[in-house]
C-alpha positions in Angstrom: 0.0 0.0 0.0 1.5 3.7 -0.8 1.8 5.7 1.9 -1.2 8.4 1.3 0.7 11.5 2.2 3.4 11.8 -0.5 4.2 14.9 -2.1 2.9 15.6 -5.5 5.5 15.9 -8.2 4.5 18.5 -9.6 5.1 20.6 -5.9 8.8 19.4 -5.5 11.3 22.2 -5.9 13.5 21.7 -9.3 17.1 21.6 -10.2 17.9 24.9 -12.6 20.5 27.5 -13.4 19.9 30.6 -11.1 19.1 34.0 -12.5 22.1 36.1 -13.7 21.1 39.1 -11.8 21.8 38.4 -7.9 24.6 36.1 -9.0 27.6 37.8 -7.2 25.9 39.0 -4.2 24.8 34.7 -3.7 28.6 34.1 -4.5 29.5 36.7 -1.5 27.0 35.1 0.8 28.4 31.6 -0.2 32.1 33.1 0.7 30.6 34.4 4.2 28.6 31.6 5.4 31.5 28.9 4.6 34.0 31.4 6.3 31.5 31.5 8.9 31.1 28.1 9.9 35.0 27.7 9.6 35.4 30.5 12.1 33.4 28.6 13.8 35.4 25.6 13.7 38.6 27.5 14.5 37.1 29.1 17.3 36.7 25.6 18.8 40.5 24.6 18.2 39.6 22.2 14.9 39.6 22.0 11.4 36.8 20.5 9.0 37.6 17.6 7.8 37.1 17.2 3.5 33.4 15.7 3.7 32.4 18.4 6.5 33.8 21.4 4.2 32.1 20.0 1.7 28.7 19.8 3.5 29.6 23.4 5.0 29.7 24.2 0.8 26.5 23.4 0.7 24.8 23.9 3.4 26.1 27.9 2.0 25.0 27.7 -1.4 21.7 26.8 -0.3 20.9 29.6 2.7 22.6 31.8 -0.5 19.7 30.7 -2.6 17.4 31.2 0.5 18.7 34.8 1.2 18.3 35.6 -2.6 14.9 34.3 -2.4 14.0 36.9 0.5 15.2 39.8 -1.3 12.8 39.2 -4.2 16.5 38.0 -6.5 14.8 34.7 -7.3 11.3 33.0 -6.8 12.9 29.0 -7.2 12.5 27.2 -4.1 15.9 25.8 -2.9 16.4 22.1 -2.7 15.9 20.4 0.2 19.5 19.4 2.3 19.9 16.2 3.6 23.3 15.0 5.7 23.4 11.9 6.8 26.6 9.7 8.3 27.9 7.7 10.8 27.3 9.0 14.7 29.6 11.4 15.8 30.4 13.0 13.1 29.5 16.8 13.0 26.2 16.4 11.6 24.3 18.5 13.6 27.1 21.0 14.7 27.3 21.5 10.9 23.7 22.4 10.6 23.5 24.4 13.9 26.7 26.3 13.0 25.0 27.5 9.8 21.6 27.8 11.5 23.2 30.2 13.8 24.5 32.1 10.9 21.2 32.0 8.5 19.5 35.5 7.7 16.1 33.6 7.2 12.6 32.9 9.5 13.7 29.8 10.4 12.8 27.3 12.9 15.0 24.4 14.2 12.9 21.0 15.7 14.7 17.5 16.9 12.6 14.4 15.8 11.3 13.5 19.7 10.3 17.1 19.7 8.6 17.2 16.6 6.4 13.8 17.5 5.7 15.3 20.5 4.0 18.4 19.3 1.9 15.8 16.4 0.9 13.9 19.1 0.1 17.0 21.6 -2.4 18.5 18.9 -4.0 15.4 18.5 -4.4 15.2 21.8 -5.8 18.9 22.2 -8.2 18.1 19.5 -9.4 15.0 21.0 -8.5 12.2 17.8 -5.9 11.5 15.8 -7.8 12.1 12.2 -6.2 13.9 9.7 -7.3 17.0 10.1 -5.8 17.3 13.6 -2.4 15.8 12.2 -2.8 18.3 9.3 -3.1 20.7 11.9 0.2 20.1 13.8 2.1 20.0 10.5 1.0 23.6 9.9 1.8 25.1 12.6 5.3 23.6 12.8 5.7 25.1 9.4 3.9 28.7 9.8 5.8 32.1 9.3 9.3 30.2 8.6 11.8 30.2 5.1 13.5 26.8 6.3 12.6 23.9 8.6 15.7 22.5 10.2 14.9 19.0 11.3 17.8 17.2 13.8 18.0 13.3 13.7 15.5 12.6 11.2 15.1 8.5 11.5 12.0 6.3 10.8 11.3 3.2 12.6 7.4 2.7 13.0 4.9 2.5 9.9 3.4 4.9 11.5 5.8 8.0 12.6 6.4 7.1 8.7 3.1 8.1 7.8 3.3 11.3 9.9 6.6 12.3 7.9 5.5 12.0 4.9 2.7 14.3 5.6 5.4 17.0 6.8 7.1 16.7 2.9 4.3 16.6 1.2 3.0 19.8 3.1 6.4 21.3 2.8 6.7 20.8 -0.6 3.1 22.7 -1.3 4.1 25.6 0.6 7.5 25.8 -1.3 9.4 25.6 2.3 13.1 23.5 2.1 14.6 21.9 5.0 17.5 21.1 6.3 17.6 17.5 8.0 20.0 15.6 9.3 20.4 11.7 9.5 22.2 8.5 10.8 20.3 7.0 8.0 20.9 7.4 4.0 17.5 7.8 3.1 17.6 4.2 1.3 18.3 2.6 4.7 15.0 4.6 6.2 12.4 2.6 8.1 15.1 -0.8 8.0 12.4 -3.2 9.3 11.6 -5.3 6.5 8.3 -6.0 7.0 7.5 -2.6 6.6 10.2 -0.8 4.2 8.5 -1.4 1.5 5.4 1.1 2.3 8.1 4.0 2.9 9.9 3.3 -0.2 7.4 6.0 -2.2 8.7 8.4 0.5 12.1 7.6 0.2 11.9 8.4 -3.5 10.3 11.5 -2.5 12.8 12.3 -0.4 15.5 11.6 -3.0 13.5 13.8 -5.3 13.7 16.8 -3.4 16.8 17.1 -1.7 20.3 17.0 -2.0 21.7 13.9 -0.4 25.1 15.2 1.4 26.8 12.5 3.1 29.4 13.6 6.2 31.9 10.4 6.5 34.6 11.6 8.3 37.1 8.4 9.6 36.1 8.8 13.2 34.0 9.2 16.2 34.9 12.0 18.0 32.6 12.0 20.6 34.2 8.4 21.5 37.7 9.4 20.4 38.2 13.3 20.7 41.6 14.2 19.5 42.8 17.0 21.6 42.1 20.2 19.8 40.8 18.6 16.7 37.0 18.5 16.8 34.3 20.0 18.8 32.8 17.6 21.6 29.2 17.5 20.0 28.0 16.8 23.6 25.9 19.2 25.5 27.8 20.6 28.6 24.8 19.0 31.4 25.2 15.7 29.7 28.8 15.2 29.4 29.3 15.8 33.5 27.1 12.6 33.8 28.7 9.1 34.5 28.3 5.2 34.4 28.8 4.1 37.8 29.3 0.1 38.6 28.3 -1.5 40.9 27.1 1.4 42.5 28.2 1.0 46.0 27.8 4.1 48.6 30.9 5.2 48.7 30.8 5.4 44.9 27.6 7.2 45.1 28.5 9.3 47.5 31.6 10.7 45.7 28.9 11.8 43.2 26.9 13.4 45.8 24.1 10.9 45.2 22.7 8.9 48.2 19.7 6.1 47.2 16.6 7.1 48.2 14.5 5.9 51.5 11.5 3.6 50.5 9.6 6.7 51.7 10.1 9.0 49.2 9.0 6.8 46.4 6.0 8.6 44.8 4.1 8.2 41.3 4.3 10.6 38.2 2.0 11.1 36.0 4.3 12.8 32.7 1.6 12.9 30.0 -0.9 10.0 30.2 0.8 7.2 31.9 1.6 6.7 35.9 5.3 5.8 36.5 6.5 5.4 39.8 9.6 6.6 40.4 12.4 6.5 43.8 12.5 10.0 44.4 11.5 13.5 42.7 12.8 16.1 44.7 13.4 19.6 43.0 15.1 18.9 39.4 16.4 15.4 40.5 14.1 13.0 39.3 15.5 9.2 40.6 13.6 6.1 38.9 14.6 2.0 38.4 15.2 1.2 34.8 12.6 -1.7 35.0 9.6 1.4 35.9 11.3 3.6 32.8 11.7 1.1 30.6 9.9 -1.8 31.2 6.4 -0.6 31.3 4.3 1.2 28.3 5.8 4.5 29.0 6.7 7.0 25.8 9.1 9.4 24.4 6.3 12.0 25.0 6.8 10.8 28.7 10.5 11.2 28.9 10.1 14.6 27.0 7.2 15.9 29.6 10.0 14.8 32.5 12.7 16.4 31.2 11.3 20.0 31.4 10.8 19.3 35.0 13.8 17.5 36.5 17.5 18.3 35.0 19.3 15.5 36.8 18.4 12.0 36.2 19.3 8.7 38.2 18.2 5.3 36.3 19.3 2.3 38.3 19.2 -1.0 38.1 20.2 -0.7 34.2 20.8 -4.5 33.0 24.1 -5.5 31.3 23.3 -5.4 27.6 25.2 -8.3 26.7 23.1 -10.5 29.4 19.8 -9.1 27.3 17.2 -11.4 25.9 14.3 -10.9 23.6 11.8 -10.5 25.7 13.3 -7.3 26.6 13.7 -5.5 23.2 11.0 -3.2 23.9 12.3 -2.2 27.2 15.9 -1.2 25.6 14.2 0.9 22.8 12.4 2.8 25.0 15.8 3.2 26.9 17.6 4.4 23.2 14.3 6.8 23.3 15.2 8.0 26.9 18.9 8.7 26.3 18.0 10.3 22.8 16.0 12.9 24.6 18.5 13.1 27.3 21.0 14.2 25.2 19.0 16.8 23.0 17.4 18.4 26.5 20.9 19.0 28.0 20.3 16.5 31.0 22.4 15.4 33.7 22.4 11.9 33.1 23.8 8.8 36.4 22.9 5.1 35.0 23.8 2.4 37.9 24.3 -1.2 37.4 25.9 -3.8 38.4 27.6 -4.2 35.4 29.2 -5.1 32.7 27.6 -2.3 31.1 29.1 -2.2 27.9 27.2 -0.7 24.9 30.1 -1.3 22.9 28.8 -5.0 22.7 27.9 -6.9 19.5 24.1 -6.4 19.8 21.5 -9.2 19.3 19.0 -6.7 16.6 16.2 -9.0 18.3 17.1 -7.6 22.0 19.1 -3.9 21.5 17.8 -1.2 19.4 18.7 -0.9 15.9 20.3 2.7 16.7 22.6 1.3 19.4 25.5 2.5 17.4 24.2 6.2 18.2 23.4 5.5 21.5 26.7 3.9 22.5 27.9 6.9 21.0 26.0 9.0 23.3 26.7 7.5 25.9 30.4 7.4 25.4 30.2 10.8 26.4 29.7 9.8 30.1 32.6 9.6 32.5 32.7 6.0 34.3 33.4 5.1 37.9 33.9 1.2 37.6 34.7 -1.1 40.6 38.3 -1.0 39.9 38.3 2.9 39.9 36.9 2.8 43.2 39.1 0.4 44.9 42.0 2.9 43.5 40.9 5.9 45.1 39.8 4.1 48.4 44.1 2.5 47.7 45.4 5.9 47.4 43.0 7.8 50.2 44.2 5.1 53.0 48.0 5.4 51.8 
């Protein structure tokens, strides 16, 4: 069956020469905006590697095309910009670092985010029928020159469905994005059962936009060489840790002591209870088997993150001792750690270990993005039992 909300061919933005009048002041904006984003880049002690420079090329020719477009020089809608690579490879500094820099109405969503505004106005509207989803789209795409869209990845028929809407709308009202992607849009929606129904979007998406691919040889979130790269890691995130087994002394080092049995409680995020260990000012304490294991939502983890800025998950299970019964519970986890990351959040996971998400996943038990989430979380400092035996060495010496 064909996805129902493709865009119409004849509302995709074309390939064409641009007119001759305008055609050095895009050149000077190209020169600015590529200078820009290497400033940018110097400014953080790094160079860009050949596939970013050439993604920062055009990432510039396009807002020059947008910029012309504003001042009346041209009325051809700019293609579409898709980047898409590895983890950990300056995707989405790239497109922030030009973001920053665009002269445009623009307006910058991450994928959690946008789902949770679809879902919100269907909620307000009391159903989920098209109207109320056409609805959501609009307003994410009212008053704006350029949607930026940050880890664009489809894994349900339905978020599939919901996209596809966005493009095709998108397309009508002549309005280019910028997205970024772990995924080549061939590789979009991998579950085979259902790839075949996105494959109409996929050609859409091929269609109208430039597929830019940023390859660079290494993760430098896991492997930062000193004064090379940026660390792509918010500054709340990165002070969080890995702590096994979690003993109190090693909790206490951290200022973290586990909560009495008393101050358990139960929240209530969006539309599902979760009880939780503590929730005392922004810390927000809570067993990976009550996150994880229950039917709680990104739209959940999304509603607690505005409220608490530290997190605690404990009792996090060794992923290489996973089995498939609990493949749901470690995507919701991946959906946790994704939001984590984007909303700047202090982030303390406790097990007894191994916990090693460098592991060769079973794709029946760990999530299919586990690569970007071991990334991710890479970006967390570790206190291991070994760690701790040294300090308690060195303190008693």
């Amino acid at each position: 069956m064909t996805p129902p909300f493709l865009p119409q061919p004849g509302s995709l933005p074309q390939r064409g020469r641009l007119p001759q009048s305008g055609r050095q002041g895009n050149r000077e904006t190209v020169l600015a905006l590529v200078e820009g984003i290497t400033h940018d880049a110097g400014r953080l002690g790094f160079q860009l590697e050949p596939s970013q420079h050439e993604a920062a090329q055009r990432l510039a020719a396009f807002g020059a095309e947008v910029t012309a477009r504003r001042r009346a020089r041209q009325r051809r809608t700019p293609r579409s910009i898709y980047l898409h690579g590895p983890v950990g490879r300056g995707k989405t500094w790239l497109m922030d670092s030009f973001h920053d820099r665009l002269r445009a109405r623009k307006r910058r969503v991450h994928f959690h985010d946008f789902f949770r505004g679809l879902h919100a106005g269907t909620r307000r509207s009391g159903s989920a029928d098209g109207t109320a989803i056409q609805h959501s789209v609009d307003v994410l795409l009212a008053d704006i020159d350029v949607l930026f869209f940050d880890e664009f990845h489809v894994h349900d028929v339905g978020d599939g469905m919901f996209i596809a809407r966005l493009l095709r709308t998108a397309a009508q009202r002549r309005i280019p994005l910028v997205v970024t992607s772990n995924y080549a849009p061939d590789d979009l929606l991998p579950n085979p059962l259902w790839h075949d129904h996105f494959v109409p979007t996929i050609e859409a998406i091929k269609e109208m936009m430039d597929i830019v691919e940023v390859n660079g040889p290494a993760d430098f979130r896991r492997f930062p060489a000193a004064g090379s790269q940026p660390s792509a890691a918010p500054k709340a995130f990165n002070s969080g840790r890995i702590i096994t087994p979690g003993t109190p002394k090693q909790l206490g080092r951290l200022g973290l002591f586990r909560p009495s049995v008393s101050q358990s409680r139960v929240l209530t995020p969006t539309t599902q209870p979760i009880v939780v260990k503590n929730a005392d000012r922004d810390l927000l304490w809570v067993g990976f088997p009550e996150l994880c294991a229950g039917l709680t939502s990104t739209a959940d983890f999304l509603a607690l993150a505005h409220r608490f800025k530290t997190w605690v998950i404990d009792g996090v299970p060794s992923p290489a001792a996973s089995d498939p019964a609990s493949a749901p519970a470690w995507q919701r986890f991946s959906n946790a750690v994704d939001v984590l990351h984007d909303q700047d959040i202090t982030l303390f996971l406790i097990g007894a270990g191994p916990l090693d998400w460098d592991a060769e996943p079973s794709r029946s038990v760990l999530p299919v993005d586990l690569a970007r989430i071991a990334s991710r979380l890479s970006l967390l400092g570790r206190s291991d039992p070994d760690d701790a035996a040294a300090i308690e060495e060195a303190a008693g010496s």
